[in-house]
DSSP file (Angstrom, degrees, kcal/mol; ACC not computed):
  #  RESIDUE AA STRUCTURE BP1 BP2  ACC     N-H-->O    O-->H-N    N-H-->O    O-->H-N    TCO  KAPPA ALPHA  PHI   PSI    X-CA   Y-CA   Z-CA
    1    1 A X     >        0   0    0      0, 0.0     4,-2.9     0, 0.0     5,-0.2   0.000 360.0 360.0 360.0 -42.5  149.2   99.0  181.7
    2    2 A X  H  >  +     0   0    0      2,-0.2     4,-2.8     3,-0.2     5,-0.3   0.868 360.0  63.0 -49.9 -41.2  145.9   97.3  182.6
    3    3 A X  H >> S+     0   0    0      1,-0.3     4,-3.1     2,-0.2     3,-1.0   0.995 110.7  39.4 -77.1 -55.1  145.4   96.0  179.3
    4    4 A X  H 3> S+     0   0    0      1,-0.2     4,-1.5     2,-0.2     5,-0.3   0.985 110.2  63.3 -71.0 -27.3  148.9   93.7  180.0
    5    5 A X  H 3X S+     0   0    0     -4,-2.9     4,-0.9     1,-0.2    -1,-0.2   0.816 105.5  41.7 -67.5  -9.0  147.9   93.1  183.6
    6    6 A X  H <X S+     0   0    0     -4,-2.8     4,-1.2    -3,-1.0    -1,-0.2   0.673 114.9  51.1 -97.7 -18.5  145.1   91.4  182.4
    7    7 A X  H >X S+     0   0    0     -4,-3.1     4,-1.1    -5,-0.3     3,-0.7   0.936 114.8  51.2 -54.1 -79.3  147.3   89.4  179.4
    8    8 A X  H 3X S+     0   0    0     -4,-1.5     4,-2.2     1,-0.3    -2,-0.2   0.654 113.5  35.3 -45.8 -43.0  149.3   88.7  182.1
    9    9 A X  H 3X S+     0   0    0     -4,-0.9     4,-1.4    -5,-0.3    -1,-0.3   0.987 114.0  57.9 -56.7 -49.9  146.8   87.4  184.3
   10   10 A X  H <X S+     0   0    0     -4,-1.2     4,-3.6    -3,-0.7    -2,-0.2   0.713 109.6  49.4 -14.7 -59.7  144.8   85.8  181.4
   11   11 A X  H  X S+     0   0    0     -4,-1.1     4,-2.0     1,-0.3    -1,-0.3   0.844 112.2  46.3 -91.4 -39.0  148.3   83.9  180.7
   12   12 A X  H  X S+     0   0    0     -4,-2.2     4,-1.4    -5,-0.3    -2,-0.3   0.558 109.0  57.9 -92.7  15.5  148.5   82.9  184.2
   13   13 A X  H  X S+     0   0    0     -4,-1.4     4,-2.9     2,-0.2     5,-0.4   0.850 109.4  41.3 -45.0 -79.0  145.1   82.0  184.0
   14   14 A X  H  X S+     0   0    0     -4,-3.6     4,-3.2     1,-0.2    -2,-0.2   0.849 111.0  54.3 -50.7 -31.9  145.7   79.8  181.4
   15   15 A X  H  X S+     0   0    0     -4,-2.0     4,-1.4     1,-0.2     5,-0.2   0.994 111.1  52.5 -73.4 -57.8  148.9   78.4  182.9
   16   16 A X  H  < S+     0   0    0     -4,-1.4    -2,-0.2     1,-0.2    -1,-0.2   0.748 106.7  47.9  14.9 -84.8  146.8   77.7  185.8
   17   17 A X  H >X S+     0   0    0     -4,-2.9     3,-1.9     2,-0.3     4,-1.0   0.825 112.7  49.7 -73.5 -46.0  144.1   75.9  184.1
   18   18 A X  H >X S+     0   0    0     -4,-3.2     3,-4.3    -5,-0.4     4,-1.0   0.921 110.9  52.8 -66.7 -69.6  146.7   73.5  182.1
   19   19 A X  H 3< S+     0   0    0     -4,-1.4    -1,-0.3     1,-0.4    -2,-0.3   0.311 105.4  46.8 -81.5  12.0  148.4   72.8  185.1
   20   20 A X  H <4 S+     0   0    0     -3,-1.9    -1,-0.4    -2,-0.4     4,-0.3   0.572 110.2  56.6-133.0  22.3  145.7   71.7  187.0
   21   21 A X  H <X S+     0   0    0     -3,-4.3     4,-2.2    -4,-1.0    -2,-0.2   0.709 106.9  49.8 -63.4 -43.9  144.6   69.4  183.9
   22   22 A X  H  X S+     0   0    0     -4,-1.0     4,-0.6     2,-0.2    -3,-0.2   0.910 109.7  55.4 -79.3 -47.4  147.9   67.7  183.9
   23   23 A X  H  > S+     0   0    0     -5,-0.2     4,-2.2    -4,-0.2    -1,-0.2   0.861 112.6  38.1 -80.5  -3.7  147.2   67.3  187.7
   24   24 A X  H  > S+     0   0    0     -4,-0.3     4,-2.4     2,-0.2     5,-0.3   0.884 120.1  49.4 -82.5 -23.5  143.9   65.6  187.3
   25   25 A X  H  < S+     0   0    0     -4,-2.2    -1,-0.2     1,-0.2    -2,-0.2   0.484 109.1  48.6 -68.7  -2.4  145.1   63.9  184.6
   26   26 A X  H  X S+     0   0    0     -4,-0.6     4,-1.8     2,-0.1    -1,-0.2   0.845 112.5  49.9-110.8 -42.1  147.9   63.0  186.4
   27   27 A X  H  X S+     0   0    0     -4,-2.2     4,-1.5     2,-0.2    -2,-0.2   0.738 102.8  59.7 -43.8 -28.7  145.6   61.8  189.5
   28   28 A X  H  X S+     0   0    0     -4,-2.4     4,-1.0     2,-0.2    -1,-0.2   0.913 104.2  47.2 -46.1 -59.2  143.7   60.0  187.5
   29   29 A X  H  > S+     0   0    0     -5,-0.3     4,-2.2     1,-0.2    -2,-0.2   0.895 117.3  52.0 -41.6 -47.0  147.2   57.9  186.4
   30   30 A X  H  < S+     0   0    0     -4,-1.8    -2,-0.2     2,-0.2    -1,-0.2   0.934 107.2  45.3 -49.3 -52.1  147.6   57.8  190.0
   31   31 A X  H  X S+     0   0    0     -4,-1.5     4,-0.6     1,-0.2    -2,-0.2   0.579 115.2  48.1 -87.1  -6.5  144.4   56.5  191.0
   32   32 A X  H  X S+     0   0    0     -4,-1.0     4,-0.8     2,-0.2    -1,-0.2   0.688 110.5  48.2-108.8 -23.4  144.3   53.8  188.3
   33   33 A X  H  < S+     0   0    0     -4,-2.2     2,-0.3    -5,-0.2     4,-0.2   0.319  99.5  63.6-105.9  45.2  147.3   52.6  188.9
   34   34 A X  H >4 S+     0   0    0      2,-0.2     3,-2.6     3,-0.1     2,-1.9   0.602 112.2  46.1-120.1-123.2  146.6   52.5  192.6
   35   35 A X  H 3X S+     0   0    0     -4,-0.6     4,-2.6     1,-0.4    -2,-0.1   0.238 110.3  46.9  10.7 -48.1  144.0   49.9  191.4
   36   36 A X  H 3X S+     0   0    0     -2,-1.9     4,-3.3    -4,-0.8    -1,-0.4   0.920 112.1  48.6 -71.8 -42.0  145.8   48.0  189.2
   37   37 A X  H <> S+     0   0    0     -3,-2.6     4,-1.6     2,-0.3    -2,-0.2   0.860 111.8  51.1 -83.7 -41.5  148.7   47.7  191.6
   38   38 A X  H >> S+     0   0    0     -4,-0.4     4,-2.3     2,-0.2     3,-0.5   0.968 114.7  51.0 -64.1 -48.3  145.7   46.6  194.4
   39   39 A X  H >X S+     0   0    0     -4,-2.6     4,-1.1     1,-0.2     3,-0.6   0.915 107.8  50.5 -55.4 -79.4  144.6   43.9  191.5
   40   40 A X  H 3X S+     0   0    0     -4,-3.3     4,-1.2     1,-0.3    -1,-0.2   0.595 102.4  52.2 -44.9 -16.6  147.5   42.9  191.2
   41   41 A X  H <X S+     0   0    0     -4,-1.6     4,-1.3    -3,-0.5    -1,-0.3   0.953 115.9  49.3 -67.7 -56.0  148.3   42.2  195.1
   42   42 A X  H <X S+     0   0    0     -4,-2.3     4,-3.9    -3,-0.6     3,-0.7   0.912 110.8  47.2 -65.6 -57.0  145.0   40.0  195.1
   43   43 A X  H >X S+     0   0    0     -4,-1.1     4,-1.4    -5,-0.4     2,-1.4   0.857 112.9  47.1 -43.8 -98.8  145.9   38.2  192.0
   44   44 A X  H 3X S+     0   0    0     -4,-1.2     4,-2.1     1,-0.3    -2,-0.2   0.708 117.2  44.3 -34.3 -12.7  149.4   37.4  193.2
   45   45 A X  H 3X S+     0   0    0     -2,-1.4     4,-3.1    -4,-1.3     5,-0.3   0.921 113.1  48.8 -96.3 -48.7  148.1   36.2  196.8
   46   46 A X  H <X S+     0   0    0     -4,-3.9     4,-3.3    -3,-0.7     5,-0.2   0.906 117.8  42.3 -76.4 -14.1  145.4   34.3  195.4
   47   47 A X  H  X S+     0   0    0     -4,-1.4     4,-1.5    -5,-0.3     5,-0.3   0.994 111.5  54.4 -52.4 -74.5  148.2   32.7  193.0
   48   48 A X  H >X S+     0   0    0     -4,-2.1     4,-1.9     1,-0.3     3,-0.9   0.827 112.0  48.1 -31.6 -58.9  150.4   32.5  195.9
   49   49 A X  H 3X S+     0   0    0     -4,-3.1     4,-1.8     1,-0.2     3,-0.5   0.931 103.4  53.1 -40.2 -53.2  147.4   30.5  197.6
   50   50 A X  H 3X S+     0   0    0     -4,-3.3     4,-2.3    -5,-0.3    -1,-0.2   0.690 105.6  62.8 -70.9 -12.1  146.5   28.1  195.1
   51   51 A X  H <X S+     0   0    0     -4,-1.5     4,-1.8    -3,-0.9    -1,-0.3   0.838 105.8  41.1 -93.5 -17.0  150.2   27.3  195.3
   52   52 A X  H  X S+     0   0    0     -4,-1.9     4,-2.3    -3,-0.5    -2,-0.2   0.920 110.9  62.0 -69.0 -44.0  150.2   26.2  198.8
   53   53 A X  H  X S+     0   0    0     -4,-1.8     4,-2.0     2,-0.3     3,-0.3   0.954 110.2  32.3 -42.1 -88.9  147.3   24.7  198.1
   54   54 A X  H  X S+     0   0    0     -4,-2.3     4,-4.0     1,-0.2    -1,-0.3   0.895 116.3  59.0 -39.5 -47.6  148.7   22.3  195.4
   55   55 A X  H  X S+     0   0    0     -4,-1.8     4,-2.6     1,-0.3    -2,-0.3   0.870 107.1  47.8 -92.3 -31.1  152.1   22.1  197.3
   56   56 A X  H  X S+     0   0    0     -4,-2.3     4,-4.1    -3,-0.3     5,-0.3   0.907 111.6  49.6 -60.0 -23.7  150.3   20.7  200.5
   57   57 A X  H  X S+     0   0    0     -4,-2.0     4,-2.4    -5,-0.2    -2,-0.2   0.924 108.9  49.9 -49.6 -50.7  148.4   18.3  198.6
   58   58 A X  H  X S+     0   0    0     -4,-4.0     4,-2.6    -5,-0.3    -2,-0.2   0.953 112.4  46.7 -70.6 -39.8  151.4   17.3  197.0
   59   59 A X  H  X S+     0   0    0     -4,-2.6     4,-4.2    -5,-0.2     5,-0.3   0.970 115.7  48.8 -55.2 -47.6  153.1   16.9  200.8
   60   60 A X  H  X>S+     0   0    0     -4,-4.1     4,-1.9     1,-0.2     5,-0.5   0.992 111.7  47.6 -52.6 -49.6  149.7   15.0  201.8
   61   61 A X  H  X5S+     0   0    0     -4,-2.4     4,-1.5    -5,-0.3    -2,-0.2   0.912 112.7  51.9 -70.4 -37.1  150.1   12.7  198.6
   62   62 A X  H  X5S+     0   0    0     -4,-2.6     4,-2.3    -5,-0.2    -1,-0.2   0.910 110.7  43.4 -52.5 -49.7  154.0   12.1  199.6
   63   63 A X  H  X5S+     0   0    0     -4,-4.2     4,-1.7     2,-0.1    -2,-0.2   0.820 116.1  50.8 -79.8 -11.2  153.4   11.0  203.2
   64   64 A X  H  X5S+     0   0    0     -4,-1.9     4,-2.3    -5,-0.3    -2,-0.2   0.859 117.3  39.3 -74.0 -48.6  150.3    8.7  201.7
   65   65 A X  H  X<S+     0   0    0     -4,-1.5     4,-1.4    -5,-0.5    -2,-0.1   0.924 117.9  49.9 -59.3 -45.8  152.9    7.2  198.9
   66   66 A X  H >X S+     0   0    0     -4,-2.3     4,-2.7     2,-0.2     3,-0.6   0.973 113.7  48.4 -68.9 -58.9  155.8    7.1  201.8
   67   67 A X  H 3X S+     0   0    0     -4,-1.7     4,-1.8     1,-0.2    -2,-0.2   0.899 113.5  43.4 -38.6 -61.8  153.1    5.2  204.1
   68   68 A X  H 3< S+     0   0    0     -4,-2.3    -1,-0.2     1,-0.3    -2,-0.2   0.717 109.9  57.8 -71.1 -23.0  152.1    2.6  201.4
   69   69 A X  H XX S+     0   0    0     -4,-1.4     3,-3.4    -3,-0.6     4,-1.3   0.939 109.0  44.5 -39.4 -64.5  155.6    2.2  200.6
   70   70 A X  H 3X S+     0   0    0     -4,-2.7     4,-1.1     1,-0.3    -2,-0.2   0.825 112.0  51.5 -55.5 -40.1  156.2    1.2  204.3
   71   71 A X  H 3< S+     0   0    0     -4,-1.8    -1,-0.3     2,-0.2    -2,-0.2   0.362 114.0  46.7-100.3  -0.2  153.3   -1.0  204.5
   72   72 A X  H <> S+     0   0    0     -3,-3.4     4,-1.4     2,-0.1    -2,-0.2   0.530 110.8  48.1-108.4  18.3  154.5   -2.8  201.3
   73   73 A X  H  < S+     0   0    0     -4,-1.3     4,-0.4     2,-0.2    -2,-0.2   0.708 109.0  51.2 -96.8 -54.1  157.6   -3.2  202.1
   74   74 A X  T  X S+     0   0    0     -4,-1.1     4,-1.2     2,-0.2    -3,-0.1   0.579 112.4  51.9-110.8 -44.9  156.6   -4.5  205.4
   75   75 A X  H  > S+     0   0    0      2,-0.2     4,-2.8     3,-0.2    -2,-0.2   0.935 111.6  44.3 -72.4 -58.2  154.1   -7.1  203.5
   76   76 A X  H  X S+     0   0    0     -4,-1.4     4,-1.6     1,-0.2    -2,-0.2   0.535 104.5  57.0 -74.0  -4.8  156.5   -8.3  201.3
   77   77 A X  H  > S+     0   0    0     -4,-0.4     4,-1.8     2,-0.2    -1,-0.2   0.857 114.2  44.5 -75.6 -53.1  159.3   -8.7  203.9
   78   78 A X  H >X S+     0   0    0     -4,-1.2     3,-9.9     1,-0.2     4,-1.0   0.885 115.2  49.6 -55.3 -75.7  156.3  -11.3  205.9
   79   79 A X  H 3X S+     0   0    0     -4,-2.8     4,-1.9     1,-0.3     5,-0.3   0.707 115.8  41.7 -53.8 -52.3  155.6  -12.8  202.4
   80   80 A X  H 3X S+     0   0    0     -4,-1.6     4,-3.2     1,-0.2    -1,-0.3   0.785 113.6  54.9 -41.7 -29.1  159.4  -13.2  202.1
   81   81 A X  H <X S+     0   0    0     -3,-9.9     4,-3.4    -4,-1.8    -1,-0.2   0.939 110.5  42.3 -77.3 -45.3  159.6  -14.3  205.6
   82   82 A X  H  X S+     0   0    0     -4,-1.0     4,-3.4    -3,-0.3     5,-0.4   0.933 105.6  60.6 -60.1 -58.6  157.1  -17.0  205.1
   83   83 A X  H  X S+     0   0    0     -4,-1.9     4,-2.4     2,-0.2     5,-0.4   0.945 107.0  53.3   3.4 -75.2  158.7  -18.1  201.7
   84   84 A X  H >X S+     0   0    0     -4,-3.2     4,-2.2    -5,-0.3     3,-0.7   0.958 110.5  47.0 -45.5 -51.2  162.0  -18.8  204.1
   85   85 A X  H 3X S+     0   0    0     -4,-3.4     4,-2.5     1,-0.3     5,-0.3   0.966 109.3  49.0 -65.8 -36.2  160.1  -20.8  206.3
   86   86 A X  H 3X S+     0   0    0     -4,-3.4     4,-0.8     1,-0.3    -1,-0.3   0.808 110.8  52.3 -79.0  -6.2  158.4  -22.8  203.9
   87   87 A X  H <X S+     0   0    0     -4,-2.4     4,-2.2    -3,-0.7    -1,-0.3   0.791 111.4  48.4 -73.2 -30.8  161.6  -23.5  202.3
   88   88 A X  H  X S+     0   0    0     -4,-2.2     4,-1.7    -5,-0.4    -2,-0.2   0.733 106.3  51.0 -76.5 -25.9  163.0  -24.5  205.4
   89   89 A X  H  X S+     0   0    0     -4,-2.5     4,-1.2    -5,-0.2    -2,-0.2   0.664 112.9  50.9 -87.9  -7.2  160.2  -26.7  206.3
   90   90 A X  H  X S+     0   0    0     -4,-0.8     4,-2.8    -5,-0.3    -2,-0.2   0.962 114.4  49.7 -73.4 -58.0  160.8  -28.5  202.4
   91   91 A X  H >X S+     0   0    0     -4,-2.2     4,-2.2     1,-0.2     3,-0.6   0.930 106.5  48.9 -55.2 -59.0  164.3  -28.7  203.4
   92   92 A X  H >X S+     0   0    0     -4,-1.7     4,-1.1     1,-0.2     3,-0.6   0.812 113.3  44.0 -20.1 -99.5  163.6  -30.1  206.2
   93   93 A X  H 3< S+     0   0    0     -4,-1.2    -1,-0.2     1,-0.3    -2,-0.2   0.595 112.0  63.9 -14.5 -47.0  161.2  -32.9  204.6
   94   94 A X  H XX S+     0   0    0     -4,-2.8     3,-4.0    -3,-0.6     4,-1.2   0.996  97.9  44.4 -26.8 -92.5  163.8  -33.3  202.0
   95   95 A X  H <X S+     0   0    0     -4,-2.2     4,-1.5    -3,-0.6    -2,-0.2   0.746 115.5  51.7 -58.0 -20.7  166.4  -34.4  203.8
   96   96 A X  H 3< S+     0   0    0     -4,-1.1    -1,-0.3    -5,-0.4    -2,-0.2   0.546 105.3  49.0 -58.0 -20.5  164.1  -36.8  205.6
   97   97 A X  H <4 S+     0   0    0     -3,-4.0    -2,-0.2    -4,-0.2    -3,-0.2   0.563 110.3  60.6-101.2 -17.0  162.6  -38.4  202.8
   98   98 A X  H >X S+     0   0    0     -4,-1.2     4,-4.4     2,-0.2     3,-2.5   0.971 110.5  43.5 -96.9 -64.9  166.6  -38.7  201.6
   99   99 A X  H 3X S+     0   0    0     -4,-1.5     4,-1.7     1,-0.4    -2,-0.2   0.608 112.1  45.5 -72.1 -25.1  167.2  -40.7  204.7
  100  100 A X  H 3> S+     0   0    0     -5,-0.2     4,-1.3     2,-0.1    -1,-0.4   0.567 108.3  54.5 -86.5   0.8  164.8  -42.6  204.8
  101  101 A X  H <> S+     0   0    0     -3,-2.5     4,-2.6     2,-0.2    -2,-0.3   0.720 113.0  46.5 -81.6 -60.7  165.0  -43.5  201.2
  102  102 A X  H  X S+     0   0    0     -4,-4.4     4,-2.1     2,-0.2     5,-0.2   0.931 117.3  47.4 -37.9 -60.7  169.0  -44.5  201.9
  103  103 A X  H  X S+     0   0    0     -4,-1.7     4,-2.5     1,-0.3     5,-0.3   0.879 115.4  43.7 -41.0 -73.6  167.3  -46.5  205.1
  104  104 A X  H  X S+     0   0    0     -4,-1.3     4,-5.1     2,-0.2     5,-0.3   0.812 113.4  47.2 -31.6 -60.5  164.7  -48.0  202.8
  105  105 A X  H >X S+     0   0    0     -4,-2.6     4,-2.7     2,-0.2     3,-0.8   0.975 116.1  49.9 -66.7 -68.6  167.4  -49.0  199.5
  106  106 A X  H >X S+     0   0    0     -4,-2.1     4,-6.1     1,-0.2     3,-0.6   0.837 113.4  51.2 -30.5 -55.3  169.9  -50.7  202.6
  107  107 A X  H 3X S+     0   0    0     -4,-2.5     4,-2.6     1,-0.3    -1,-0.2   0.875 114.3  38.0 -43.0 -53.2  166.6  -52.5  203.8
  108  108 A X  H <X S+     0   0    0     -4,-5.1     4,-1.7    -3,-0.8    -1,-0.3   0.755 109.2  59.9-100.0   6.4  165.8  -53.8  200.9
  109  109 A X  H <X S+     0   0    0     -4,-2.7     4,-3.6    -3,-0.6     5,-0.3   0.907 113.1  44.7 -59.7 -52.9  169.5  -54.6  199.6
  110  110 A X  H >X S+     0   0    0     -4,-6.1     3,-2.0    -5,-0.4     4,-1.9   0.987 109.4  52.1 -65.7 -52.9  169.7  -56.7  202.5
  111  111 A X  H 3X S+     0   0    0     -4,-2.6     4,-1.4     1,-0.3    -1,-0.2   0.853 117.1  44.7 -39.0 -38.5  166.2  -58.3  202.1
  112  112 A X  H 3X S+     0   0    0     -4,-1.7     4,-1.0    -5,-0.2    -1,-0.3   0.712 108.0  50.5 -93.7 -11.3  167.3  -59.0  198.7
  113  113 A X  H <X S+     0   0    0     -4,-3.6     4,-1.4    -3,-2.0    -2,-0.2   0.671 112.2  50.2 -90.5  -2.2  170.7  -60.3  199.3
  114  114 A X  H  X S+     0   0    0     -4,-1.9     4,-3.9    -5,-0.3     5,-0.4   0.792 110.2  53.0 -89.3 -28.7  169.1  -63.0  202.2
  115  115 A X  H  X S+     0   0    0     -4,-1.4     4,-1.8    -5,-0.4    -1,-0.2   0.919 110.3  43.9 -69.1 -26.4  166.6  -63.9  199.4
  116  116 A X  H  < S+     0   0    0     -4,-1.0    -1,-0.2     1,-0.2    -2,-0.2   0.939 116.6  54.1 -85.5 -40.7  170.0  -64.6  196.8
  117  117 A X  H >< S+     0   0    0     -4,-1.4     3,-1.9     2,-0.3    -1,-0.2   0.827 109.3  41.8 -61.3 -43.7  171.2  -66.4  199.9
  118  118 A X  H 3< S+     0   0    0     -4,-3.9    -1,-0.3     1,-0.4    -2,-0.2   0.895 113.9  52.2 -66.0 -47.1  168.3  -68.5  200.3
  119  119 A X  T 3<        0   0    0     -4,-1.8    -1,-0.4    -5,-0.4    -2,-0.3   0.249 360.0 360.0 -67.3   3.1  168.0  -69.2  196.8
  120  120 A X    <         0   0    0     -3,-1.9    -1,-0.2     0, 0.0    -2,-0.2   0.362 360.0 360.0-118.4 360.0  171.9  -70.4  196.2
């Protein structure tokens, strides 16, 4: 009767011993992927950083683009504006040089019909 109460301890000895091999081996699993899973937060945040990162840079470089837009937009509207005027101050000149050309051709039509006059 001793000799199987000590198999029997012996066996739950042993059962013992495995099972608390499978649970350090199984903390171990635990404890490594308690690690990995902490790498892995820190990687995804600094990922997560570096993507705010870019994606204000890209918002700064949008309101810089939108700005220089505005301010050529704004330049070429004057240059246009000026364009108009000086097209307006040609017209102007134009039609002045027109009328005084008419003035001029009457002027000298008559000048030259008193000279046919003079002459017949």
């Amino acid at each position: 009767l001793r000799e199987e109460s000590a198999q029997s301890q012996e066996a739950a000895q042993n059962e013992l011993n495995s099972l608390q091999m499978l649970i350090g081996q199984h903390d171990e699993r635990l404890s490594t992927l308690q690690k990995e899973s902490v790498q892995y937060q820190k990687d995804a945040q600094s990922e997560l950083n570096n993507l705010q990162k870019l994606m204000d840079q890209h918002d700064e470089r949008l309101s810089t683009l939108r700005e220089e837009s505005a301010q050529s937009q704004e330049a070429a509207q004057n240059e246009l504006n000026s364009l108009q005027m000086l097209i307006g101050q040609h017209d102007e000149r134009l039609s002045t040089l027109q009328k005084e050309s008419v003035q001029y051709q009457k002027e000298a039509q008559s000048e030259l019909s008193n000279l046919q006059k003079l002459m017949d």
